[in-house]
C-alpha positions as a Markdown table, in Angstrom:
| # | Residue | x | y | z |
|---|---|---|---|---|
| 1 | Unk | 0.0 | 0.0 | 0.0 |
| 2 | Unk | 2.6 | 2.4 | 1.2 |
| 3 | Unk | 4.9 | 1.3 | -2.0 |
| 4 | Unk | 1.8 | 2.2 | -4.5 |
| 5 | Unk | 1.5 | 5.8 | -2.8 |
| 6 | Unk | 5.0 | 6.8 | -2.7 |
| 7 | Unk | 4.9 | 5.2 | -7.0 |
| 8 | Unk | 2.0 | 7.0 | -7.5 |
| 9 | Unk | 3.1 | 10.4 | -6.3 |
| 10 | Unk | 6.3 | 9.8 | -8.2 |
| 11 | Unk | 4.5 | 9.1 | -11.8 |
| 12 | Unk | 2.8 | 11.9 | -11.5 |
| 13 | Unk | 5.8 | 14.2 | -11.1 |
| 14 | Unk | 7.3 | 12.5 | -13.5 |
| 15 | Unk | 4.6 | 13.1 | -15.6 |
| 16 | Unk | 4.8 | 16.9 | -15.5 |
| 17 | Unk | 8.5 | 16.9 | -16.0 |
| 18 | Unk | 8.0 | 15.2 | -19.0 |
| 19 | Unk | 5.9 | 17.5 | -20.3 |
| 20 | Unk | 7.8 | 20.7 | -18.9 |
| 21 | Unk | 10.7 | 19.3 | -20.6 |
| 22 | Unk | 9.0 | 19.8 | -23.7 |
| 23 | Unk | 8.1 | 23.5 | -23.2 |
| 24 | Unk | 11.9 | 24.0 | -22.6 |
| 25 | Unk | 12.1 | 23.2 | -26.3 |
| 26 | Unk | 9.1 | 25.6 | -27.2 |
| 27 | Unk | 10.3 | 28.0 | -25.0 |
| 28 | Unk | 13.4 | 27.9 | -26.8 |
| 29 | Unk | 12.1 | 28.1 | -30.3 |
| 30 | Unk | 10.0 | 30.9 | -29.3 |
| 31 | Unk | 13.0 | 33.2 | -28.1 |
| 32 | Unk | 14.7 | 32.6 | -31.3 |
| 33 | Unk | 11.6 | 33.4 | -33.0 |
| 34 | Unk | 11.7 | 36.9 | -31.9 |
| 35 | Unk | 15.2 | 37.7 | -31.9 |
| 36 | Unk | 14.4 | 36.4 | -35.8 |
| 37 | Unk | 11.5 | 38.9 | -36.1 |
| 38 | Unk | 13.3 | 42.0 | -33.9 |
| 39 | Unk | 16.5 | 42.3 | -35.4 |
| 40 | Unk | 16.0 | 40.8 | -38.8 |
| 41 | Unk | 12.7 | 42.2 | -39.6 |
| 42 | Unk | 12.1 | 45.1 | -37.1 |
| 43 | Unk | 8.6 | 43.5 | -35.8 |
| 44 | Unk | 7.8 | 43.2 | -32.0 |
| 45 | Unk | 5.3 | 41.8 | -29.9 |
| 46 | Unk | 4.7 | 42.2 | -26.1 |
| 47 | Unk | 2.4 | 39.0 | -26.0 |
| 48 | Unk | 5.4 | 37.0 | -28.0 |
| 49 | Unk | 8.1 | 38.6 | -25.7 |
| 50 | Unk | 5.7 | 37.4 | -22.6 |
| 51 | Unk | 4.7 | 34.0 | -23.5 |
| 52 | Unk | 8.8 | 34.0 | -22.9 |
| 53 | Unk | 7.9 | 34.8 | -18.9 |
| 54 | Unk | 4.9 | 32.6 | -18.9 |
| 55 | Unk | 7.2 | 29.1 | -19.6 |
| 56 | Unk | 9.8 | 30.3 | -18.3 |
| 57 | Unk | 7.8 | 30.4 | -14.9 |
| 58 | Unk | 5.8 | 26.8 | -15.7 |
| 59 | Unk | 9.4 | 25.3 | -16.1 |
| 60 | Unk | 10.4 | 26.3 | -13.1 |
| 61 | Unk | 7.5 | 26.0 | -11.1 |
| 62 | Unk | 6.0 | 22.3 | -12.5 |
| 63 | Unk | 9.6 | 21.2 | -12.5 |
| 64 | Unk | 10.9 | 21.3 | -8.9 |
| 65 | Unk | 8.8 | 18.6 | -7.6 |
| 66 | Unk | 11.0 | 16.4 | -10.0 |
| 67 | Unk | 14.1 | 17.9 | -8.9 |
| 68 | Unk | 13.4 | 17.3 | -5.3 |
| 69 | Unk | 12.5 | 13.4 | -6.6 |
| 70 | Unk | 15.8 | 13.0 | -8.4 |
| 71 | Unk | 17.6 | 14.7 | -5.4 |
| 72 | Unk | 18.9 | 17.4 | -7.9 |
| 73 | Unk | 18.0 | 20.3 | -4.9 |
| 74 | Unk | 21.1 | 22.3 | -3.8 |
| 75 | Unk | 22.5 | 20.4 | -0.1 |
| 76 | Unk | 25.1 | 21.1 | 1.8 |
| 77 | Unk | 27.1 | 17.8 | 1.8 |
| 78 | Unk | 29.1 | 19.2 | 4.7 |
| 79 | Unk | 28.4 | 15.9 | 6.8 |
| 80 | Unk | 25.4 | 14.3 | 4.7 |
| 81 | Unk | 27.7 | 12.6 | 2.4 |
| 82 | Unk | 29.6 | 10.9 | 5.2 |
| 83 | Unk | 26.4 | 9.3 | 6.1 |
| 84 | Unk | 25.6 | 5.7 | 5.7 |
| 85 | Unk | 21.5 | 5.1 | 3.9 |
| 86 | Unk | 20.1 | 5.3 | 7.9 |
| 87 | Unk | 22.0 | 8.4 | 8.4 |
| 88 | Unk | 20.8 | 10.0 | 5.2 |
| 89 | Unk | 17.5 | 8.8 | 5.9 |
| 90 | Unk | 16.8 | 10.5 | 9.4 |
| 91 | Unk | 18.4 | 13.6 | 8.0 |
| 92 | Unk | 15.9 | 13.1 | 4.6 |
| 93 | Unk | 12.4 | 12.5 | 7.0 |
| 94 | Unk | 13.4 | 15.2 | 9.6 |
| 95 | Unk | 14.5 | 17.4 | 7.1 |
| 96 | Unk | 10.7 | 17.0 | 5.1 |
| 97 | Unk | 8.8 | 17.2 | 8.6 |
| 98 | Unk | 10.1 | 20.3 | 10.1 |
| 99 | Unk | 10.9 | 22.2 | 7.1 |
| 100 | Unk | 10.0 | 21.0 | 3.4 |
| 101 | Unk | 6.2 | 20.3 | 4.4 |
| 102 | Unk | 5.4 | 23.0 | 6.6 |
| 103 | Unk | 6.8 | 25.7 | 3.7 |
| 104 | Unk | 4.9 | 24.2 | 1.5 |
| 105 | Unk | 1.9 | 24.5 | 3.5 |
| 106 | Unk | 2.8 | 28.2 | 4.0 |
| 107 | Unk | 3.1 | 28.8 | 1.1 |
| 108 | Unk | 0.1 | 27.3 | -0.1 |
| 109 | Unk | -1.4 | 29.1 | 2.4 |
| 110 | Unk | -0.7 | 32.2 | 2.4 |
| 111 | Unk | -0.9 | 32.4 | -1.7 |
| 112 | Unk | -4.2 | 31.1 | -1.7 |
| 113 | Unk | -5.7 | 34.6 | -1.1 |
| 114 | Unk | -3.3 | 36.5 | -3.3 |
| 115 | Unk | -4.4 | 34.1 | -6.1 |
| 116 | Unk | -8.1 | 34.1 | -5.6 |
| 117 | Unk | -7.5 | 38.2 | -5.7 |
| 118 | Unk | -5.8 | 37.7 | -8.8 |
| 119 | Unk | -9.0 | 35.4 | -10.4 |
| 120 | Unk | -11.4 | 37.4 | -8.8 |
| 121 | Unk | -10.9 | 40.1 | -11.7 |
| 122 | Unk | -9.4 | 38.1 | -14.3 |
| 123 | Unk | -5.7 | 40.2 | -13.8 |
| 124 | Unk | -4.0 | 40.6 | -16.9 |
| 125 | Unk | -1.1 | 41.9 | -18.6 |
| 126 | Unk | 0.1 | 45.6 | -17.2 |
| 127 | Unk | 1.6 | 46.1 | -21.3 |
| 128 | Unk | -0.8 | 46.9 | -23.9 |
| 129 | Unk | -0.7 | 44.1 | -26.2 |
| 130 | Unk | 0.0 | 41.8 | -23.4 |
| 131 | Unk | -1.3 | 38.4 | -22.5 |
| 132 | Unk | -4.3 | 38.6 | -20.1 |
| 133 | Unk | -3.5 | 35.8 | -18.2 |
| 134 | Unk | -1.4 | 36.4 | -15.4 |
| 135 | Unk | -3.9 | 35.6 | -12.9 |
| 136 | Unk | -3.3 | 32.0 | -14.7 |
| 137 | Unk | 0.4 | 32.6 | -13.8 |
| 138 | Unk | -0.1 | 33.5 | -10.0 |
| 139 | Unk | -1.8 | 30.2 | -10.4 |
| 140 | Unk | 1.6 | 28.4 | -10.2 |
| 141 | Unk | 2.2 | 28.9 | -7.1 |
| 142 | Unk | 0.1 | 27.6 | -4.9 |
| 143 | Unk | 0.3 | 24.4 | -7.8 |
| 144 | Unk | 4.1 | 24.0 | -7.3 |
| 145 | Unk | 3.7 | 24.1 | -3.3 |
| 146 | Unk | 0.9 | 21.5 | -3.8 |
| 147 | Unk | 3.4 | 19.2 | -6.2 |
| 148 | Unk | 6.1 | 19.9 | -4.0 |
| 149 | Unk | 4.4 | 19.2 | -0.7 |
| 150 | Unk | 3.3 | 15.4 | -2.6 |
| 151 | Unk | 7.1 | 15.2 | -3.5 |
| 152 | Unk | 8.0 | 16.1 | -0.3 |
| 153 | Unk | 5.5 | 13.3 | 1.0 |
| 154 | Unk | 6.9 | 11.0 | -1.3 |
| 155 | Unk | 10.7 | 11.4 | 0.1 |
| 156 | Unk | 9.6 | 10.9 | 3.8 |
| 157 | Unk | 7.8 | 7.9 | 3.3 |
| 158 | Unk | 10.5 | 6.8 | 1.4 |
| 159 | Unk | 13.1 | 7.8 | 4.1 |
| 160 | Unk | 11.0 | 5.9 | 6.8 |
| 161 | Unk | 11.0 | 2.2 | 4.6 |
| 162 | Unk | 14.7 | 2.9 | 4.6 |
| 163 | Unk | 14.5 | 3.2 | 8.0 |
| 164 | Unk | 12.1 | -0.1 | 8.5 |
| 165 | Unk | 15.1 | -2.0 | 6.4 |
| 166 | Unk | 12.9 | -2.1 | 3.2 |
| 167 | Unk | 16.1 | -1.0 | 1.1 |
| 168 | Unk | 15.3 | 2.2 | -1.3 |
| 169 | Unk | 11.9 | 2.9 | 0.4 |
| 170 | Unk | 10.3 | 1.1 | -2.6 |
């Protein structure tokens, strides 16, 4: 049961990444897109040039679930690398429990207002010509903390079949 939750959780993030690894590539193509039209045919576009900020911030906010799940998240290895599996372990679970989940909560939290502001007049683009969805973009956040939060699940749970002997937590 406890293996099928911690999978679960894990597909799904990987799920996103997948897909947010495919907007890099758009994102990409994009930017060279208007650096093509700027310079090379003196045309400009504000909702072109902010579709750029709108991936940009889905990368990074659909993405760090996955990062936290591949253990890509900056650490200081000061004395976390010396650690045996139980030792990395206990350091993984208390770090989730007293810090990982209860920012995430915050932040969940205290965005949920700030968001529902944002919807609550449809807020768009301050630019004329802009893309009159940012209250879509403030949407992210609350959405990453709620990824990362499952993530963050994901890695405790893990952390405590480690420590239960049930080798990667799996």
């Amino acid at each position: 049961m406890l293996t099928k939750f911690i999978t679960l959780i894990d597909a799904f993030n990987e799920r996103i990444s997948n897909a947010v690894a495919w907007l890099t590539a758009l994102m990409v193509l994009t930017m060279f897109g208007i650096v093509v039209l700027r310079y090379g045919f003196s045309i400009g576009s504000i909702a072109f040039q902010e579709s750029i900020t709108y991936m940009h911030g889905l990368i990074f906010m659909l993405a760090i679930a996955h990062t936290l799940k591949i253990n890509g998240h900056v650490r200081v290895d000061i004395l976390y690398q010396r650690f045996g599996a139980q030792g990395k372990a206990w350091v993984n679970l208390l770090g989730a429990c007293f810090l990982l989940l209860p920012v995430c909560a915050f932040i969940f939290a205290i965005s949920w207002a700030y968001v529902a502001t944002s919807w609550s007049y449809y807020e768009g683009s301050r630019e004329a010509g802009g893309i009159d969805a940012v209250f879509l973009l403030k949407s992210l956040i609350p959405l990453m903390a709620g990824l990362l939060f499952l993530q963050g699940l994901s890695e405790a749970l893990k952390s405590i079949c480690v420590l239960k002997g049930k080798s990667d937590g799996r």
